[in-house]
C-alpha positions in Angstrom: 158.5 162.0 164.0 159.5 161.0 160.4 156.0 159.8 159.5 154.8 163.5 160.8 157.6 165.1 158.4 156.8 162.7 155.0 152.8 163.3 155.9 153.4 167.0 156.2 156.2 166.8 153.1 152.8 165.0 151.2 150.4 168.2 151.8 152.9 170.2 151.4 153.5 169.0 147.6 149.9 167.9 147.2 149.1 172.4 147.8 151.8 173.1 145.5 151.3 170.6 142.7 148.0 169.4 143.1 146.2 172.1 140.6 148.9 171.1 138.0 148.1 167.4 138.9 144.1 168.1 138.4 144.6 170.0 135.2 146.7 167.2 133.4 144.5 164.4 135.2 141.5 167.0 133.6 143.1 167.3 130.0 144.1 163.5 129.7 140.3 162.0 130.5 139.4 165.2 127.6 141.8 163.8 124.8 140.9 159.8 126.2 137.4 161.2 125.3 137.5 162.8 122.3 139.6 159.8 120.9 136.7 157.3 122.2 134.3 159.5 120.3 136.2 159.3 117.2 136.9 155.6 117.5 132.8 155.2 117.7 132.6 157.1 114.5 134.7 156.5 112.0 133.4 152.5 113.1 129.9 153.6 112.2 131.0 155.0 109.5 132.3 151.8 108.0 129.4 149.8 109.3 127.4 152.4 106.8 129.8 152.0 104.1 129.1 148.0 104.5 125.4 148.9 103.8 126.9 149.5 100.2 127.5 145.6 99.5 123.9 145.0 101.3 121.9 147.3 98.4 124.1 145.7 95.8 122.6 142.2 97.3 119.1 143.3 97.6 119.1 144.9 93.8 120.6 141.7 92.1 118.4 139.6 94.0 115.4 141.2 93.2 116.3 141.3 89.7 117.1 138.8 86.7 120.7 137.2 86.8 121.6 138.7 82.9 121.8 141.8 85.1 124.0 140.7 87.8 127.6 142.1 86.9 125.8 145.2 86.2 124.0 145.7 89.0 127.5 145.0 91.0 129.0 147.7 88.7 126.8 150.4 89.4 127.0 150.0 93.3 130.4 149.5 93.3 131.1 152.4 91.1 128.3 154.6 92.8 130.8 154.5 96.1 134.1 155.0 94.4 132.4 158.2 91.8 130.5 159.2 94.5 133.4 159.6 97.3 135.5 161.3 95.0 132.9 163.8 94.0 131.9 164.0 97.2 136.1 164.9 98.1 135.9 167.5 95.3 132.5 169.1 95.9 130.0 167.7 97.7 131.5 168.1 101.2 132.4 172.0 101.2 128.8 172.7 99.5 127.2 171.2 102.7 129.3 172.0 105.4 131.9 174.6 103.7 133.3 177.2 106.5 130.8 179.8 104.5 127.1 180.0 104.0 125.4 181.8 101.2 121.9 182.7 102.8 121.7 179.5 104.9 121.0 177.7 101.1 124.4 176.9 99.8 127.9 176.3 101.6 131.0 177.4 100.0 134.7 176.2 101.6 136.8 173.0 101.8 136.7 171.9 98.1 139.0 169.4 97.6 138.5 168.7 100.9 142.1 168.2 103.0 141.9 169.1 106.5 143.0 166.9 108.8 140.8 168.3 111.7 137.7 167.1 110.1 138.2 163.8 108.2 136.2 162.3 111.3 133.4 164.5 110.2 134.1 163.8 106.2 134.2 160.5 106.5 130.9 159.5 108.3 129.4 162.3 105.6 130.5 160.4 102.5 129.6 156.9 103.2 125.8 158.8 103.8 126.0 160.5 100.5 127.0 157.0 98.8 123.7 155.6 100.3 121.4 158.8 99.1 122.7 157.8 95.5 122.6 153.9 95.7 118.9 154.0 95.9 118.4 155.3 92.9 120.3 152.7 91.3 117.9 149.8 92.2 114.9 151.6 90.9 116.2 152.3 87.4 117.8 148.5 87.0 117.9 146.2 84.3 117.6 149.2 81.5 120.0 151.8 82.6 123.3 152.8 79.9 126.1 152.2 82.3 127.8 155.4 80.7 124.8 157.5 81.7 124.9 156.2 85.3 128.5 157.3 85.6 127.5 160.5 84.9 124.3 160.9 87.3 125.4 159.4 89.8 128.3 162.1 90.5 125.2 164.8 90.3 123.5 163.2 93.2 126.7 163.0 95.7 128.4 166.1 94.5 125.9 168.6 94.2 122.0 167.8 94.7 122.2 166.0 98.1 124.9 168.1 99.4 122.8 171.1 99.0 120.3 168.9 101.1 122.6 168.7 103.7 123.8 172.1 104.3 120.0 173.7 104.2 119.8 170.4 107.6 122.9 169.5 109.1 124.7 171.9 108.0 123.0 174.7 110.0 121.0 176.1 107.2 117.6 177.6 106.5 115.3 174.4 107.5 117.5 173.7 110.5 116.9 177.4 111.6 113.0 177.1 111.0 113.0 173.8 113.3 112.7 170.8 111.0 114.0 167.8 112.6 115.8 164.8 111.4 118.3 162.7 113.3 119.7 160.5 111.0 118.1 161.3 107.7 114.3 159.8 106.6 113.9 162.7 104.5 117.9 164.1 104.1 119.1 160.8 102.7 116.2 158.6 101.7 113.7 160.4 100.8 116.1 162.1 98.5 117.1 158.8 97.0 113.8 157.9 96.7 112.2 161.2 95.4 115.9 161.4 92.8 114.8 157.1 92.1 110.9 158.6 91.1 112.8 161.5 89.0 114.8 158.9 87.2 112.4 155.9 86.4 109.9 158.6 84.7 112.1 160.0 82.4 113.8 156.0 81.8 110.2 154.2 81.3 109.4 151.0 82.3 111.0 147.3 81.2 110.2 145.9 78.4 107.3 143.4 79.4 106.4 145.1 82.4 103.0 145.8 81.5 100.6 143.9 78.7 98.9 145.6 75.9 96.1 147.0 78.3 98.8 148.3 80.7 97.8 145.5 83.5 101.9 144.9 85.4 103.2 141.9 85.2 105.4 140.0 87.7 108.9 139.9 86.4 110.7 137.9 89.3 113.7 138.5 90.7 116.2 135.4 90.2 117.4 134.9 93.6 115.5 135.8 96.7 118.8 134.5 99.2 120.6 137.5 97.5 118.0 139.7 98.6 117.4 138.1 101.5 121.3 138.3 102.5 121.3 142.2 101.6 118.1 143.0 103.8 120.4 141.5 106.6 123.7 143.3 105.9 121.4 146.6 105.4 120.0 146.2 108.8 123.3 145.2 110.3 124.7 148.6 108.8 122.1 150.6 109.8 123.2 150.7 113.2 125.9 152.6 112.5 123.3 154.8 110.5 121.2 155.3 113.6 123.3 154.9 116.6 126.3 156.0 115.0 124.5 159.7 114.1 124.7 160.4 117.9 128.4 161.6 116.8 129.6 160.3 119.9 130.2 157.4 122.4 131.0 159.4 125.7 128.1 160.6 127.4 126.0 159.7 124.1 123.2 157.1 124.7 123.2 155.8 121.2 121.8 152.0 123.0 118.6 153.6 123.2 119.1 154.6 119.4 119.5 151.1 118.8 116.7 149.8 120.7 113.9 152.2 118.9 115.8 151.0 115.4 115.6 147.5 115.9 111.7 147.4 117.1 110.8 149.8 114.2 112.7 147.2 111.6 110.7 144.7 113.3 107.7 145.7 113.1 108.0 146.9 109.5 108.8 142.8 108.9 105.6 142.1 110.6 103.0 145.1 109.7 104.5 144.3 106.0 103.6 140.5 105.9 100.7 141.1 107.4 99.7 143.7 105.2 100.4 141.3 102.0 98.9 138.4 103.6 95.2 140.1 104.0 95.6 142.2 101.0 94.2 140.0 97.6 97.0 140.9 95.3 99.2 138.1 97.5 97.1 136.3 99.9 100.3 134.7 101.7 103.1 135.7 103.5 105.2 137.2 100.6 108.7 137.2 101.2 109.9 139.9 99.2 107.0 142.4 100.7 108.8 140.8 104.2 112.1 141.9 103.7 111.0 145.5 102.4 108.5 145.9 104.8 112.1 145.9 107.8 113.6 148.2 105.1 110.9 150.7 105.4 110.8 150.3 109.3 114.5 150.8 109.0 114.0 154.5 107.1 110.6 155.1 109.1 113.0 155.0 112.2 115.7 156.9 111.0 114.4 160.8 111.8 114.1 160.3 115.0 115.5 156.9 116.7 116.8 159.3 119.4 113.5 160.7 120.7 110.8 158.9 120.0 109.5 156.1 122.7 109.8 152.3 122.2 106.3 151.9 121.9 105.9 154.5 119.4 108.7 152.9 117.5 106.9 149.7 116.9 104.0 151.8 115.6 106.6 153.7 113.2 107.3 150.6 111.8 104.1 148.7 111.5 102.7 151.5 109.5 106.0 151.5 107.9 105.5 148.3 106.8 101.9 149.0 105.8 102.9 151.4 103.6 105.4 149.1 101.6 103.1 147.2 100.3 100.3 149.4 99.4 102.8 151.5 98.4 104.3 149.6 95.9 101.0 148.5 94.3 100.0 151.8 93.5 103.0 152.7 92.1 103.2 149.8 90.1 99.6 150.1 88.7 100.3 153.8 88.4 103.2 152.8 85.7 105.9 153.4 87.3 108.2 150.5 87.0 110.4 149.8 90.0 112.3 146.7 90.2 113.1 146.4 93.9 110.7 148.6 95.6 113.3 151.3 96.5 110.8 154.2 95.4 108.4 153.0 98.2 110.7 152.2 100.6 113.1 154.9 100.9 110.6 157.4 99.0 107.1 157.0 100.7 108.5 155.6 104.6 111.5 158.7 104.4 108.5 161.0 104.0 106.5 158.8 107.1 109.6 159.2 109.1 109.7 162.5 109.0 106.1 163.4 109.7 107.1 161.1 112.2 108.7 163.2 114.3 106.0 166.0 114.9 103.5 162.7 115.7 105.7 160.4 118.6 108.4 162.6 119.0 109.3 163.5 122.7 108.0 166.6 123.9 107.6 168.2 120.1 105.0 165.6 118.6 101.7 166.2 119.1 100.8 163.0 120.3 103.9 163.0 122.9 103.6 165.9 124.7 104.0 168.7 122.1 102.0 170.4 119.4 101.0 170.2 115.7 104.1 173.2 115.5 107.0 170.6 114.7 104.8 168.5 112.3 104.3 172.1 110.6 108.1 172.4 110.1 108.5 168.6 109.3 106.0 169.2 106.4 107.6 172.4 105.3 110.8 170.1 104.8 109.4 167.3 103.3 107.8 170.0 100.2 111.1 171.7 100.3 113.1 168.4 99.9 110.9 166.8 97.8 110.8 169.9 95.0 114.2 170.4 95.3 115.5 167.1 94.6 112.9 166.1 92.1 113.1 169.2 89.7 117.3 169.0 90.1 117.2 165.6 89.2 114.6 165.8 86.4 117.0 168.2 85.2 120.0 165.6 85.7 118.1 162.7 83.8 116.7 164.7 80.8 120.1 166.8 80.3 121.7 162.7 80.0 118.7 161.6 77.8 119.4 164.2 75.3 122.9 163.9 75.0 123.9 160.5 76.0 120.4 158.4 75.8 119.6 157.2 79.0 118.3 153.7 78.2 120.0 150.9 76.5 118.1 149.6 73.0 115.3 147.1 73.5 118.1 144.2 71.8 120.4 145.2 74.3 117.6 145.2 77.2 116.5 141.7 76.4 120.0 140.3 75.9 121.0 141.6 79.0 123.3 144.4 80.0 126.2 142.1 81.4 126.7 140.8 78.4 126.5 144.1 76.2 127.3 146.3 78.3 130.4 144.9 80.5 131.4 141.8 78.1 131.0 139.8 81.5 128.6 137.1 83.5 127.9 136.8 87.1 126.8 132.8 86.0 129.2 131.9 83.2 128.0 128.3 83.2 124.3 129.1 83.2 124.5 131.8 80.6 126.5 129.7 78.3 123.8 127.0 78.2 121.0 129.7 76.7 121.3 130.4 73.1 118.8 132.5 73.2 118.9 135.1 76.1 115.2 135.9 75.7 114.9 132.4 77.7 115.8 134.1 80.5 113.0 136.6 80.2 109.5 134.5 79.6 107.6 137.6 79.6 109.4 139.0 76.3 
């Protein structure tokens, strides 16, 4: 009889409180989500912010070692000018609470809402990484005054303007163009700002002979840039993965799988590519490591919907491209130091014609139609004219003013020395008298 009163006393209290129960049970496994999701990307977020010490690697590897403490100057100072800027301006211009025709957002200057530092966060540490890349292509001739003042352009105002027309729910979003994590968004608009900036800065002294035939200038440590490729690939998985915006219900794994064949593959088609071409004739290991880099930014538009197989093809091309690529611009005149033109220039523009090729059910070789690869081209032009005439503007507007480039004395002496008073390699240094030793070319 008792156990017939508590089981009765049980559904009696289950009717009563049981809706109450479900709707606190319902509410708890909501906030336990929301919490997981922000967990995932505010981690992602750092792992992209870690890509920061990885382009400082790559850029002083692939360059000479009088340009070491500058090189580490610029990308350090690239991430604490840009965030800032990026606080004051940047953010509300590409995802401000208003819209000015779907071109321009307007709202959270000064940015200090609590609600959305999640969202601000993973933003910045992408706007850092569209303005890094330009800093490897103008190296080892660059006033370190005029980079603090570009620098602040790209994070505060040209690349946020990117943003909003994409992400942000403007115009090109509402046409259709496509891009998960940011081929075109973020590197082509490094790369396309990095093209902007070397022609106005010319090349480095030595570059090219009397005819205008390039010459090799090495880069004085290829561990460095070997070590940065790493930490950049490492990082990009919070790029990739970490763009799903979520952890629960998110399958960013498969995010990770596409990025790490296409990085592979880019390794490979690169080598390859360098190997068979006559310019090399070996396995180069500085077209190795770029050729993963441009996988890596290949990947990047759509790592979310396009198959594994078509991945690997993402990056051999990829890789392919890297090294042709950079021969043509180099015999074109354009002298880049660490191939970031190429890489994040021509494979952003391949990853996002990318998606309206392999991506699932819009490309036209994966079950869709040439429609998408219409509005992927439409924001590739867009992108491209945009950033390039802004930044044309940028570099010219410095030129005049400021000067852009340091004097030919100052170039061959090294900007460590003259321009921060410092040395990455004290002891080395101290043993050249003359600091044209270190550049045999000169």
């Amino acid at each position: 009889m008792r156990k017939r009163l508590l089981a009765l006393g049980g559904l009696t209290a289950l009717a009563l409180f049981g809706p109450l129960a479900g709707t606190a049970l319902a509410q708890t496994v909501e906030e336990v989500a929301v919490a997981v999701d922000n967990v995932w990307v505010v981690v992602a977020g750092i792992l992209v912010m870690f890509m920061q010490p990885g382009f400082a690697l790559v850029e002083a590897g692939f360059t000479r070692a009088k340009n070491t403490a500058n090189i580490v100057m610029k990308n350090f100072m690239d991430f604490a000018a840009g965030a800032l800027m990026y606080w004051a301006v940047g953010f509300g211009l590409a995802y401000g609470g208003s819209t000015i025709g779907g071109y321009i957002g307007y709202g959270e200057f000064f940015f200090n809402n609590p609600e959305r530092s999640v969202e601000w966060f993973f933003q910045v540490v992408f706007a850092a990484t569209a303005a890094t890349i330009v800093s490897g292509a103008m190296a080892e001739r660059t006033r370190f005054a005029a980079y603090l003042i570009y620098t602040p352009f790209i994070t505060g105002f040209i690349y946020p303007i990117v943003t909003h027309w994409t992400w942000g729910g403007g115009w090109l979003a509402e046409l259709g163009y496509y891009d998960f994590a940011g081929s075109g968004i973020v590197h082509m608009v490094g790369g396309v700002a990095a093209l902007a900036g070397v022609l106005v800065l010319g090349p480095r002294i030595g570059k090219y002979d009397e005819n205008g035939n390039p010459q090799s200038i090495p880069g004085h440590s290829l561990m460095l840039g070997a070590l940065g490729v790493f930490i950049l690939w490492f990082g990009w998985y919070g790029f990739n993965a970490g763009s799903t915006l979520a952890a629960v219900g998110a399958d960013f794994a498969t995010v990770a799988v596409t990025t790490t064949l296409a990085a592979a593959a880019g390794a490979i088609g690169a080598m390859s590519t360098a190997w068979a071409n006559r310019s090399f004739g070996r396995p180069d290991p500085a077209m190795t490591l770029n050729g993963a880099l441009g996988g890596l930014v290949g990947i990047t538009a759509a790592p979310d919907i396009i198959p594994t197989h078509w991945a690997v093809v993402v990056g051999l091309v990829a890789g392919v491209i890297i090294v042709q690529g950079i021969l043509a611009i180099e015999k074109a005149g354009v002298d880049d130091p660490v191939g970031a033109i190429a890489v994040h220039g021509l494979c952003g523009i391949w990853g996002v014609l990318a998606v309206g090729i392999f991506g699932a059910d819009v490309g036209f070789l994966n079950g869709g139609d040439f429609a998408q690869l219409g509005y992927q081209v439409i924001g590739i032009l867009a992108i491209g004219a945009w950033t390039f005439i802004a930044s044309t503007i940028v570099f010219r507007t410095i030129n005049a003013a400021l000067g852009l480039r340091v004097s030919a004395e100052e170039e061959l002496a090294g900007l460590d020395r003259v321009e921060h008073g410092a040395s990455a390699y004290p002891e080395f240094m101290e043993q050249i008298a003359d600091p044209r030793q270190l550049d045999p070319i000169s």
